[in-house]
N, C-alpha and C positions, 0 to 999 in steps of 0.2 A: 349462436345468436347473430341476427341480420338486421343491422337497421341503418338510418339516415335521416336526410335532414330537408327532403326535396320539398316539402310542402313550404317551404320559407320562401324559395324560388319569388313565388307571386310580391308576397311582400317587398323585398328589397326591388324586384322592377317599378312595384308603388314608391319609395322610398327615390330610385332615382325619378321618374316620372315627378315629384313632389320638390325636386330636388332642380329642376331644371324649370318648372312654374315657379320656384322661388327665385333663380336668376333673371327670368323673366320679366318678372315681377319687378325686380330691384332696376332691372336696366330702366323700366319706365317711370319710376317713381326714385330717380335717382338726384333729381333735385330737394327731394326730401333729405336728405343726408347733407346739406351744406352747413347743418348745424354743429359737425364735428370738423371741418375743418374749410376755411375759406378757400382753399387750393380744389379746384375740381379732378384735376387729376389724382391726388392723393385721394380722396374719397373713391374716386374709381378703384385706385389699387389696393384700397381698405377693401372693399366689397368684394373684389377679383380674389384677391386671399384669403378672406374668409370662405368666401362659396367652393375655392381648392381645395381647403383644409376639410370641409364637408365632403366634398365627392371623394377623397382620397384617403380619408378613415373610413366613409361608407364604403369603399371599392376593398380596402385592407382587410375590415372584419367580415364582410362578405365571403364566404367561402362555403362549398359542397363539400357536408362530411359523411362518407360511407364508413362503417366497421361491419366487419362478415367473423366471423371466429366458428364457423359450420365447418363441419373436417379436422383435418390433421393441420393445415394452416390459419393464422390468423390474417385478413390484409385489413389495413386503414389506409383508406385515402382520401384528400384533401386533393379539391380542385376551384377554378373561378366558378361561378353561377352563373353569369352572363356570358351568352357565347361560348359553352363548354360543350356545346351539341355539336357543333360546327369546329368547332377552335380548341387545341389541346395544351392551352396554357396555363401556368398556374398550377399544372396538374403534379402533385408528389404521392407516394405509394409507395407501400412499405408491408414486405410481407413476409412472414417468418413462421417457424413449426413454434409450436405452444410453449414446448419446454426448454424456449430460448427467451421465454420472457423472465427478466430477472425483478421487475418492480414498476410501478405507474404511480403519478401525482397528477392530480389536474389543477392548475393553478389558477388562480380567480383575482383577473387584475380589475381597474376600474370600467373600462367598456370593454377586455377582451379575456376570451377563456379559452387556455388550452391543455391537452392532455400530452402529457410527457410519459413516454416509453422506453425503459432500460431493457436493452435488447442487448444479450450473449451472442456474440459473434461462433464461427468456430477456433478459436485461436484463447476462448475466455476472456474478450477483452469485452465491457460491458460499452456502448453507444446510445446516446439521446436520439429519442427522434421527438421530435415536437407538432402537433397537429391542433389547428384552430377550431375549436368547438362553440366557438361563441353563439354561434344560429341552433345549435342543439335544444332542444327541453332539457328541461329539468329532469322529466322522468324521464329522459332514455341516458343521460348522462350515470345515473341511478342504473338502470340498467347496464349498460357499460362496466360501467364502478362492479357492479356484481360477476359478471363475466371474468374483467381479468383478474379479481382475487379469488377466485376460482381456481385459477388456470396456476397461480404463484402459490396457495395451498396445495393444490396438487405437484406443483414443481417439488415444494420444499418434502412433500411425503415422501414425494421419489427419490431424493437426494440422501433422505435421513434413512430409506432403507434400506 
């Protein structure tokens, strides 16, 4: 099974686009704010670190998620969105034969979702790998979800016979 998560792409460019009219926006209508604090500078640095705190949980939960599990391997990778055509940052990948998967949880926090993979080394020693799913659907996570218990049924069949 082969899937991803590219079509979100547009969105989050809307998101920062949206994101940067609201700074904008605040620089010129910044005498509206001197109702929180008489200091002008501190309203500026109120404003400045809120609009951070926005671009840098947009930028954190932002991420391109590929899973392939076609073949004898499985890869998942996690990369930035923006600038990953040109620029190879952010990028993690992680690839392994099937019947080294020992378990998966996907965890669901308050804005961000990701999928944890128990990966058997060759030595038996089991390793997390952790990947951001938060841009995923619903239904490919679902799909997802059915692949690698799949793959951990069939592990345990081979194990028990």
């Amino acid at each position: 099974m082969r899937t991803n998560n590219h079509k979100v792409r547009n969105v989050i460019i809307s998101v920062y686009f949206v994101l940067i009219v609201l700074a904008i926006l605040l620089a010129t209508v910044f005498r509206a704010f001197s109702d929180v604090t008489d200091n002008p500078l501190a309203t500026f640095l109120i404003l400045i670190l809120s609009f951070a705190v926005l671009f840098f949980l947009v930028h954190f939960i932002s991420k391109y998620f590929e899973y392939d599990s076609d073949g004898i391997k499985v890869v998942v990778t996690n990369k930035g969105l923006l600038l990953s055509d040109h620029f190879n940052y952010r990028e993690y990948t992680v690839e392994f034969y099937k019947d080294r998967l020992a378990g998966f949880k996907f965890n669901n926090y308050l804005v961000y979702k990701e999928l944890v993979l128990y990966i058997k080394d060759t030595h038996g020693h089991t390793r997390k790998e952790r990947f951001n799913v938060t841009l995923v659907s619903k239904k490919k996570r679902k799909y997802i979800k059915q692949s690698l218990s799949k793959m951990i049924k069939q592990n345990r069949k081979s194990t028990d016979s």
